[in-house]
N, C-alpha and C positions, 0 to 999 in steps of 0.2 A: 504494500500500500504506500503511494507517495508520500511522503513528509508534510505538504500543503493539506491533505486529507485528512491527516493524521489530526493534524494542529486544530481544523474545523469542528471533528469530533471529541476533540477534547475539549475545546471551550462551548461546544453542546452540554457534554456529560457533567462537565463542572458547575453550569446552568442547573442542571438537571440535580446534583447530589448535594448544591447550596439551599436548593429549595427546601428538600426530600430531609436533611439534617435541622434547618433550622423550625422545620414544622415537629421534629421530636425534641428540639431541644427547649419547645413552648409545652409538652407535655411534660417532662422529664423535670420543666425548671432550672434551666442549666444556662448561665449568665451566656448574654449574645457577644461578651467578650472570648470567652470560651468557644462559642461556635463559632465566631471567626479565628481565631485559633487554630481550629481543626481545622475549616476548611482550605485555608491558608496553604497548613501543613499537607493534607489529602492533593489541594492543585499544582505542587512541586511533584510531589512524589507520583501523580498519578501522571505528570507529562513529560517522568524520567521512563517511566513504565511503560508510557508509548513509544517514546522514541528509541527506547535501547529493547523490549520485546517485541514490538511487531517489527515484520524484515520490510524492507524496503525491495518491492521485486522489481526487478528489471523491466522496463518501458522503451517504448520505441523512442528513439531519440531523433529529435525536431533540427532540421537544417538552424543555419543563424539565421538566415534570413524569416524561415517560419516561426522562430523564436520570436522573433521581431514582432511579428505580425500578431502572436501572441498576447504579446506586451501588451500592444496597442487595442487590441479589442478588448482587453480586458481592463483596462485602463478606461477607455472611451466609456465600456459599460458600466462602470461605476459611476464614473460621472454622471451620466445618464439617470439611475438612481438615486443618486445625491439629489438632484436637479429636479425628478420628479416627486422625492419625498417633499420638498419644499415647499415643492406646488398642494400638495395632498395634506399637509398634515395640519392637522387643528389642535388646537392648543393643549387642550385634555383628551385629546382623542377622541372618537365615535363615544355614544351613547352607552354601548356595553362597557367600555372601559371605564366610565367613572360608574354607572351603574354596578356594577358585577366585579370587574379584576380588582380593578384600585377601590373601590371602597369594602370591598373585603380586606385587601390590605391594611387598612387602618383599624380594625379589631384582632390583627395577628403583631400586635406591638410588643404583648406582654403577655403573659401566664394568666393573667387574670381576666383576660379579653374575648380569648378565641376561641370559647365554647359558645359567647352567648352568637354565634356565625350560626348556630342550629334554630335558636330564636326565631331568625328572620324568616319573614312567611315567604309563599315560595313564589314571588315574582322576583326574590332576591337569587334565589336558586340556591340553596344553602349547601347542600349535596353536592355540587360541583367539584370536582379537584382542583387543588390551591398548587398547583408548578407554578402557574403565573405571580398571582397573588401572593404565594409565601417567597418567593423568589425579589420580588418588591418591596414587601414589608424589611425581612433582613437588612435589605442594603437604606431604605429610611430608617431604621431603626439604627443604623451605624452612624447613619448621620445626624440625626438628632430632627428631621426637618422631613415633611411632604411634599421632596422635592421632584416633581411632574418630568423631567429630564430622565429620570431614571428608566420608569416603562419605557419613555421613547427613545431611550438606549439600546434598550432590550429589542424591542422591536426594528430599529435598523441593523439593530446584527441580523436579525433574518431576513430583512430587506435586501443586504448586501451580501451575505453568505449561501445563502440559498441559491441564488443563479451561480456564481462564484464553485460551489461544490459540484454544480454540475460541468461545469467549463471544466474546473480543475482534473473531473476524475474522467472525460473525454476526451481531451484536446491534446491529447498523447497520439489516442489513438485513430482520429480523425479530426482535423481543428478546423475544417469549413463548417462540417457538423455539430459541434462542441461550440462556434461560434455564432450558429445563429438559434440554437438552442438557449445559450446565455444570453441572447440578445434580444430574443422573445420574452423573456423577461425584463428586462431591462429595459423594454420598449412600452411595457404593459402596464397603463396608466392602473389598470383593475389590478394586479397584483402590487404595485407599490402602493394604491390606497389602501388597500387593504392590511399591507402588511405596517402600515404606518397608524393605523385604525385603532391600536391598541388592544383590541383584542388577544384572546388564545386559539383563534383558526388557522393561522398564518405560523405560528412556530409548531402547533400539531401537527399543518403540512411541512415544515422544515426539520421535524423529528425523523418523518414517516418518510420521506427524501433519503434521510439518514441513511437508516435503517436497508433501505433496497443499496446505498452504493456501497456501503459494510458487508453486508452478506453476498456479495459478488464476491470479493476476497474472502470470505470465512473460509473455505474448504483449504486455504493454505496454511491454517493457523490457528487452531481451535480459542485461542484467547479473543480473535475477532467474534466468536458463537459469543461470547462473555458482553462485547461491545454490544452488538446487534442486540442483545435480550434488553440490554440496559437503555438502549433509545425506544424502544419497544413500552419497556416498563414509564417511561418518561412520557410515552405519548396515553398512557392510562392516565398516569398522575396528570396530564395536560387540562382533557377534558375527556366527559363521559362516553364520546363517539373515539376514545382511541382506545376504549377496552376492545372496540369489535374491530378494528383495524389492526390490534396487534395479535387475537385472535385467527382473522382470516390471513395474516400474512405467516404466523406459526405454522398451520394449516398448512399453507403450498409451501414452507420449506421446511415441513416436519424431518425429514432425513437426514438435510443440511444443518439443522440445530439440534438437532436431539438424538439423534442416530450415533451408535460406536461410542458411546458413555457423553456423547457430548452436552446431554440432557445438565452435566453439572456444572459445566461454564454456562452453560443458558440460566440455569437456575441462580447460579450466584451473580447473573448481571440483572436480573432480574428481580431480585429479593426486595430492594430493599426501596424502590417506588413502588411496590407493586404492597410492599406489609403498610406503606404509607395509606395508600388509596383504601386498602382493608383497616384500617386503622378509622380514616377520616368517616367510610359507609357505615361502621358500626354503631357512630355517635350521632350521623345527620339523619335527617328525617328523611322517606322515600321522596321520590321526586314527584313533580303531578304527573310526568309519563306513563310512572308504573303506577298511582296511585289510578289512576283514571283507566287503566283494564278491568273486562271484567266481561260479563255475558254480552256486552255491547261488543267484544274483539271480531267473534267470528262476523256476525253485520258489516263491521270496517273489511275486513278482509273478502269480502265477494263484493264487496260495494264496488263498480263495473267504474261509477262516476268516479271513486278517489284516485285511481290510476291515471283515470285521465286528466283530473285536472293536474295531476302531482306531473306525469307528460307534458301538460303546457310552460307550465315552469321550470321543468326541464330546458324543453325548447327556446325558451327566452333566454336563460342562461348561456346557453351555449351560444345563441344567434348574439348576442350583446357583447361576446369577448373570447371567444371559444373555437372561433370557425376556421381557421388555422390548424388548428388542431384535426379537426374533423378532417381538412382538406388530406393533411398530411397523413391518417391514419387510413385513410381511404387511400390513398398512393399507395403506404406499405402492405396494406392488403391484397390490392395486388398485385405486387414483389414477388409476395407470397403464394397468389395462386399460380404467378407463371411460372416460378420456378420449383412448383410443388413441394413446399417447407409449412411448415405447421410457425404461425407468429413468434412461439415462446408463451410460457406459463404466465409471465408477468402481466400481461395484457389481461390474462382471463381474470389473473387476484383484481387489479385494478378493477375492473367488470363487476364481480363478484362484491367490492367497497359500496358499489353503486348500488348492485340490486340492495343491499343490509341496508343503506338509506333511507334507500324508496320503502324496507317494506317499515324502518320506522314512521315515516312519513301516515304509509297506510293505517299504520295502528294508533296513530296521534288520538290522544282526547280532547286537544286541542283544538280550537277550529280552525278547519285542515288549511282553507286557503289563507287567513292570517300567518300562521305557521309557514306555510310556503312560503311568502313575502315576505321574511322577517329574516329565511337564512338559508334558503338553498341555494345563492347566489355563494354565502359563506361557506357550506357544507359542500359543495361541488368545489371550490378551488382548491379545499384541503387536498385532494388528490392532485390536482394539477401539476405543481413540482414536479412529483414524480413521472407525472405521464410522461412530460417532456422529456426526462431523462429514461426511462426507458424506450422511448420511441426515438430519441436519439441516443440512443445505444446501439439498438435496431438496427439503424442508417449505418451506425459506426461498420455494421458487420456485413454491410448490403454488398452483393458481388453478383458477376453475374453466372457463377459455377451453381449449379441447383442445387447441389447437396452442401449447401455451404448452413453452417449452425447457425441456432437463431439465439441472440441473448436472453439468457432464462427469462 
């Protein structure tokens, strides 16, 4: 795995195990001088760990001149995002960010705060997982102040490193691909607002991202199984749509993670968001999703009309920012049929994110079309990252030999 990759995933994990610490160290009581302490000592030791255990494998190696060219597109594309955060960003973010992340943050100050988060009725969402939220408060809590900079820190790191991860872990191996795959982000006024939005959609698509460029590498290196369970576990502790996202993507590489005793680096990357999230469900209250099943499910689930409307907003989504995609995916399909090759698995998990949406959608108690409107425009980009990057993968491997492999 490159060293630039490397370094991405570690200031992921470090996100991810400041949060996950300092939300036990509000149960436990344990001075937030101490939990930065540790986690201090944990982000040394854990990025001596990466760079002296995981091997560095051998990559194609780029003329100077495509070196160049490198540079500069990925240089250009930052800027690009710079440029269009600025444009997008509002002061306190979109509605759910002072609604929901950041004013949960402000009752995970202190030991004595953070249970009455079960209190609040459930337009607050009290149930939710605090990655975001407890990942905010620590660092206000360090500083003594409700300083608004902080979220929007957080959030251009996934503004910026997300396109950036994908460039970095392709442009080895094909960099006209690798560069307008980063540059379709880059260009994409709907993923820099969103990702600037404050929200938790945008770094559970930057986990889930993760995650698929990690477990490309795992089979060389079983500490990577270790890596990949721990972005996995970070996209539960995110929000409640990455417990079925880390489920169905375990599911298509059950082999690759757990297969050949690898079941126990999966498990210890996994532990310790994952005792979080079982930790925080056993004290909140149910949600109104599940609260609101009941003999009324099977009616939602024949109902001919929820599909279709859930289909229309579908359609809008995709027609509003999305059709790029479509074009492109329609191209490699058929690649695919002429040179008789099966896509890869990847596409079908991807697939498979969307029907789990759709059928929560179906089972909403919600009313369905508010529901709709409020976040399937947010729930569909959570995959997006990854599309891109697995459909430029895809391309990476595109030839015109038929029996040529498809990226999983």
């Amino acid at each position: 795995m490159p060293r630039d990759i490397r370094i991405i995933l570690w200031l992921l994990l470090l996100c991810g195990l400041t949060s996950v610490l300092y939300f036990f160290s509000l149960i436990a009581h344990v001075p937030v001088v101490v939990t930065a302490l540790v986690v201090a000592g944990w982000a040394g030791a854990s990025l001596w760990w990466l760079l002296r255990k995981i091997a560095v494998l051998p990559e194609a190696e780029l003329s100077t001149r495509d070196q160049l060219r490198a540079y500069v597109v990925f240089a250009g594309g930052l800027a690009v995002i710079v440029t269009n955060a600025y444009i997008y960003t509002k002061q306190y973010g979109h509605w759910d960010a002072w609604w929901l992340w950041d004013y949960k943050a402000k009752y995970l100050q202190g030991e004595g705060y953070w249970r009455q988060l079960f209190a609040l009725n459930d337009s607050f969402h009290p149930d939710y997982p605090l990655f975001l939220s407890s990942l905010v408060a620590f660092v206000w809590r360090l500083m003594g102040s409700y300083n608004h900079v902080v979220p929007f820190t957080f959030s251009m790191l996934v503004a910026v490193c997300a396109p950036a991860l994908i460039f970095l872990s392709l442009y080895r191996r094909n960099l006209i691909v690798a560069s307008l795959a980063f540059l379709s982000l880059a260009f994409s006024g709907v993923f820099v607002n969103m990702s600037v939005a404050l929200y938790a959609d945008q770094p559970l698509a930057f986990l889930f991202l993760a995650a698929f460029v990690c477990v490309r590498y795992a089979p060389t290196n079983d500490r990577l199984v270790a890596i990949t369970a721990a972005l996995l576990g970070c996209c539960i502790w995110m929000k409640n749509e990455g417990m079925m996202l880390a489920i169905i993507f375990t599911l298509f590489y059950v082999r690759t993670l757990l297969a050949g005793g690898r079941y126990k680096w999966f498990a210890s990357g996994i532990a310790l968001p994952l005792l979080a999230w079982v930790v925080l469900k056993l004290g909140a209250p149910a949600n109104d999703l599940v609260k609101g099943q009941g003999g009324a499910s099977l009616a939602r689930l024949t109902d001919m009309s929820r599909y279709q409307l859930i289909g229309k907003h579908y359609y809008g989504v995709v027609t509003a920012g999305l059709m790029p995609l479509v074009v492109t995916t329609a191209v490699y399909l058929l690649y695919c049929y002429q040179t008789r090759r099966w896509p890869g698995k990847n596409l079908l998990l991807l697939l498979t994110c969307v029907v789990g949406f759709t059928m929560v959608y179906v089972l909403t108690p919600l009313d369905l079309e508010w529901h709709l409107s409020t976040s399937a425009d947010r729930i569909l980009f959570q995959l997006v990252p990854a599309y891109i990057y697995v459909m430029a993968a895809n391309f990476c491997n595109v030839t015109l030999v038929s029996n040529a492999q498809p990226f999983e």
